[in-house]
C-alpha positions, -999 to 999 in steps of 0.1 A, spaced: 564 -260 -305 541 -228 -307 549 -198 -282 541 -207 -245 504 -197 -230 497 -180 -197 478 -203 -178 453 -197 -151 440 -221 -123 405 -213 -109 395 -228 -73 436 -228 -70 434 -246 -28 424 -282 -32 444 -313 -39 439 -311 -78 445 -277 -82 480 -287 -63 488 -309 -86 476 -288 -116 505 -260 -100 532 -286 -96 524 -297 -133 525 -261 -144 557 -254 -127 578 -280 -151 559 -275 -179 582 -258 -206 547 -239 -223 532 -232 -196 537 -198 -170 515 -192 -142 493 -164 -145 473 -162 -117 462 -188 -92 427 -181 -80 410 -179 -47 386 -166 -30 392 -181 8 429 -173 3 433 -142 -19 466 -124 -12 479 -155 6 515 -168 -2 510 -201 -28 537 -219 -5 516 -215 25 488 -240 16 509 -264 -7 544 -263 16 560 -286 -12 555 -263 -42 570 -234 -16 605 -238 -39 586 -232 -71 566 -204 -62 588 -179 -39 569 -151 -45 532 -161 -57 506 -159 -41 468 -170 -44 448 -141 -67 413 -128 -56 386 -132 -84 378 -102 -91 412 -91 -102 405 -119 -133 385 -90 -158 416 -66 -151 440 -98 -161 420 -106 -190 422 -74 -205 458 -72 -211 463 -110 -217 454 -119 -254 453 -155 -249 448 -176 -218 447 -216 -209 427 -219 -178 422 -252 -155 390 -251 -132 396 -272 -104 363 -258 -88 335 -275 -71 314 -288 -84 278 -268 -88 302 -239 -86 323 -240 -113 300 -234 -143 286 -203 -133 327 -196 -128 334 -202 -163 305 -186 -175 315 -152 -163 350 -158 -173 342 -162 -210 319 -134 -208 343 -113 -198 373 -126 -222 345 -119 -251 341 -85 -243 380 -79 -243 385 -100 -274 412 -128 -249 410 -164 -267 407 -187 -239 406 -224 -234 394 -242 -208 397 -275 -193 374 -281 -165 385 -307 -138 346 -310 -120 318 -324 -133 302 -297 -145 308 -300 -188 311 -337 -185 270 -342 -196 256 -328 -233 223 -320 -217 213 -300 -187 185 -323 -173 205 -354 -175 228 -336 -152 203 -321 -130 189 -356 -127 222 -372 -114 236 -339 -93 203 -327 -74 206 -293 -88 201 -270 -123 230 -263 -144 248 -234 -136 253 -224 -179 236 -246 -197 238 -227 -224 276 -235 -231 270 -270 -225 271 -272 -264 307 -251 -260 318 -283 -242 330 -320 -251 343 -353 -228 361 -377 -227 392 -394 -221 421 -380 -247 429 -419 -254 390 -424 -269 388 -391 -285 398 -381 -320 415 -345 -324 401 -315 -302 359 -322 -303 348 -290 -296 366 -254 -280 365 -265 -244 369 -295 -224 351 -310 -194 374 -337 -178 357 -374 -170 363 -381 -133 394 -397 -111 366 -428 -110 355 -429 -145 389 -425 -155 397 -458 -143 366 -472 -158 363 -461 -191 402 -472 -200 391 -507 -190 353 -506 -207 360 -489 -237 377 -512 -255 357 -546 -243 327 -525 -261 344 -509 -288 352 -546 -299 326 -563 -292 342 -586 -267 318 -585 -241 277 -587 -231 261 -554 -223 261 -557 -181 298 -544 -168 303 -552 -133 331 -526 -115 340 -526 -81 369 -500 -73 391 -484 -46 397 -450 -44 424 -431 -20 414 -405 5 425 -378 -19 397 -381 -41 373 -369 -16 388 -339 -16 408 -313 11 383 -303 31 379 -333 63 345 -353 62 337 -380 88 345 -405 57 375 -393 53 392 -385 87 421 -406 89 413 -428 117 383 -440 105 405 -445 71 434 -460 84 434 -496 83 397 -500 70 381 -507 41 348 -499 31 319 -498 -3 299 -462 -3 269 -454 -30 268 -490 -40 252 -494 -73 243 -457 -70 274 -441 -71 271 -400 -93 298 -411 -117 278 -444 -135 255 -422 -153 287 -405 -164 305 -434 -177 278 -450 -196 272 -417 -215 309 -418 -224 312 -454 -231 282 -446 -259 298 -417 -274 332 -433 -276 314 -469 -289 282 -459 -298 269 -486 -277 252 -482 -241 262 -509 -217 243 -516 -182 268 -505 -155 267 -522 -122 294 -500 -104 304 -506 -66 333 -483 -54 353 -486 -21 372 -464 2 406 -478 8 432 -464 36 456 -448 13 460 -412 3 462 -414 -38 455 -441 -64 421 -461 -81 418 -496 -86 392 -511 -104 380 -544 -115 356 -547 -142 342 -580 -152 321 -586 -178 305 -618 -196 330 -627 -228 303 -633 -265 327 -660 -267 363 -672 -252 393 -654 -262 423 -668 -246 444 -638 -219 471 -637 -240 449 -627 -274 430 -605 -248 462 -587 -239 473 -582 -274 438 -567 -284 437 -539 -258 478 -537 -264 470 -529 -302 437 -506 -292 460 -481 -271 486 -487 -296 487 -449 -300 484 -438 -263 515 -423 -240 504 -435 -214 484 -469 -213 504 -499 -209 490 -538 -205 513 -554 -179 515 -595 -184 505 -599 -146 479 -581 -123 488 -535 -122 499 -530 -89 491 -491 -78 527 -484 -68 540 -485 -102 514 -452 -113 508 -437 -84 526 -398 -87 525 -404 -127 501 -398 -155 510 -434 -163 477 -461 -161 485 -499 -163 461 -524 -173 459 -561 -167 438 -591 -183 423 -622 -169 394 -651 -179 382 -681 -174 369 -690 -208 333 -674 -200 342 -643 -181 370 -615 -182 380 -591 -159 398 -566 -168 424 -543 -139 426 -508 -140 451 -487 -121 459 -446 -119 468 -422 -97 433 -402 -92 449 -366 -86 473 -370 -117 453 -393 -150 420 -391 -128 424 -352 -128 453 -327 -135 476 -350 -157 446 -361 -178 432 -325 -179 469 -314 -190 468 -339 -219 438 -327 -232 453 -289 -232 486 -296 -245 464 -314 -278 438 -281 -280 470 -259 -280 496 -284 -307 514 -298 -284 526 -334 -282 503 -343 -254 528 -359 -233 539 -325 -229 550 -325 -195 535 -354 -187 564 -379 -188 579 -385 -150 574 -414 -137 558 -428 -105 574 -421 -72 573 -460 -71 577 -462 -29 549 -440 -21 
């Protein structure tokens, strides 16, 4: 391997960015340059993650604007933005204004939504809101590492925990030609994915014990996919997309079902998508239905097949914080810097979760 990178996390508080430290701490390229935060500047690391206390003694949360004086005595420098979204691309903009003017190479993967569209208006349409730096959108590519050749462009913007799910299931009924253009998705998301600050959605005993569909076939994140699906196929399906909340804390499941061109029996089914992620660390097709338990607290996605002759429906499972977010954002840096891109990747789920 090349020498190890300092690595900055920007918006360093919520869930993701937790994750994003824990990966950080046992990654052997990887040291922890700053951790970044406005709310909780000067604020011990341990004291709003209590579990990563053991791997961060002594750090604690840097303010913002101590960034430029970082910068400029840092040559190089991998950064995660685990920001809002809305706020992290004006975030990144001044960053890499800054490392330009002190001559830092930086990389960036962002976590929000913010670099996952080409083109300003299409995300301005879907968000509610003008692009914070639309002029680095072109700086920018998406997509999931297992549908993307090589490093696409200097930076990457990470699909979401949602699309995640999605596009490992629809990419390769497209990509082949297996299926009709409507995809049908209904999927379960844990309460994590809504973030660390409470909403009445998410408060737990209005969680606990229910089940629930939000945003049905209106849900922010279809736009998203169908964009991806076209650059990774070069083919636009019609996504019908109908996502749950479920009372659990982490994991996606989604079902897609789609109309089959013509009948493939499961067991060719299964060997197609086996053979299309041939290449991938971490996509296996399990024989019976995925069960969350066996990825959740691992980078690790499981996929399951079934039809009826006219139909197939195709099961998706990840953990959202870890290949919905930080281990799926960690991939993509490990590839933009040489690295094998299971890099740190490779524990398994927790399994008992």
């Amino acid at each position: 391997m090349s020498e190890s990178w300092p690595v900055t996390v920007l918006g360093a508080t919520g869930y993701v960015a937790g994750e994003l430290l824990r990966l950080i701490a046992g990654h052997p390229q990887l040291d922890l340059a700053a951790a970044v935060s406005e709310s909780q500047a000067g604020a011990p690391i341990g004291a709003s993650f209590g579990h990563l206390a053991p791997l961060y003694r002594d750090a604690r949360f840097t303010a913002p604007e101590a960034l430029a004086e970082l910068l400029a005595v840092t040559p190089r420098m991998a950064v995660f933005c685990a920001a809002p979204h809305g706020a992290a691309a004006s975030m990144i903009d001044g960053l890499l204004e800054t490392a330009a003017q002190v001559e830092t190479d930086v990389r960036v993967v962002d976590v929000s939504a913010d670099f996952r569209f080409r083109d300003a208006g299409a995300y301005a349409d879907v968000y509610g809101h003008a692009h914070g730096a639309a002029h680095r959108l072109a700086e920018f590519a998406s997509g999931l590492p297992e549908h993307v050749e090589g490093v696409p462009a200097r930076h990457i913007g990470h699909p979401g925990c949602f699309a995640t799910a999605m596009l490992l299931a629809a990419v390769p009924l497209v990509k082949l030609g297996l299926v009709e253009d409507d995809l049908f998705v209904a999927a379960i998301t844990g309460s994590t994915g809504s973030g660390r600050q409470p909403l009445p959605t998410t408060h737990h005993p209005v969680r606990h014990a229910n089940l629930y569909a939000y945003s049905p076939l209106g849900h922010r994140h279809a736009p998203e996919v169908t964009g991806l699906i076209e650059a990774a196929t070069g083919h636009r399906p019609r996504l019908h997309f109908v996502p749950h909340s479920g009372p659990f804390a982490r994991g996606i499941q989604a079902t897609l079902q789609a109309r089959l061109r013509q009948p493939v029996p499961a067991a060719e089914l299964r060997s197609m998508l086996r053979e299309f992620y041939a290449g991938s660390a971490f996509v296996s097709v399990v024989e019976s239905t995925p069960r969350l338990k066996d990825v959740v607290g691992s980078n690790y996605a499981q996929l399951g097949v079934a039809t009826d002759g006219e139909s197939i429906a195709v099961f998706s499972v990840i953990d959202n914080l870890l290949k919905g977010a930080a281990g799926g954002s960690m991939q993509w840096l490990n590839r933009m810097l040489g690295w094998p891109e299971h890099t740190g990747l490779t524990a398994p789920g927790s399994g008992w979760t």
